[in-house]
N, C-alpha and C positions, 0 to 999 in steps of 0.2 A: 237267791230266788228258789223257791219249792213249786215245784210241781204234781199237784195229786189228781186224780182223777176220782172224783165222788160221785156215786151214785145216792143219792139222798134227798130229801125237802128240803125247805128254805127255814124251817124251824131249827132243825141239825145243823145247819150252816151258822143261823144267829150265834148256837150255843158254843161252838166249836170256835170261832170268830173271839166271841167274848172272853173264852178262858184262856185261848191263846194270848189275848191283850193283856187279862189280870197277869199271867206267867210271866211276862215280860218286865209288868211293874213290878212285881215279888221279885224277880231278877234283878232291879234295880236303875232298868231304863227309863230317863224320863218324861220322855215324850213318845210310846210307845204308839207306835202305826202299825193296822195292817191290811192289806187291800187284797183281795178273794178277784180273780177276774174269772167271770163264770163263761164258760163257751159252750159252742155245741160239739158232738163228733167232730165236725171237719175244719177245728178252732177258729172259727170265727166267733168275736166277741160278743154277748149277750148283755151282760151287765158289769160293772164293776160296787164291790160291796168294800167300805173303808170302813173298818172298826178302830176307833179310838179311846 
């Protein structure tokens, strides 16, 4: 599990989301997942984003 704290848009997030998943396929994984849980300051969950 990673933990990053992003200050950004939902656009940066798409793009960020999507090249991590290509990275993963070009690595060789083949069923590559990956799931962003966006919170606020005091981590309570907001959304969750799956890019596959």
């Amino acid at each position: 599990m990673l933990n990053l704290g992003l200050r950004t848009n939902g656009d940066q997030i798409d793009a960020l989301g999507s090249k991590i998943v290509q990275s993963m396929q070009a690595s060789g994984a083949k069923h590559p997942k990956l799931v962003i849980n966006v919170t606020n300051d005091t981590g309570d969950s907001l959304k969750s984003l799956t890019y596959r």
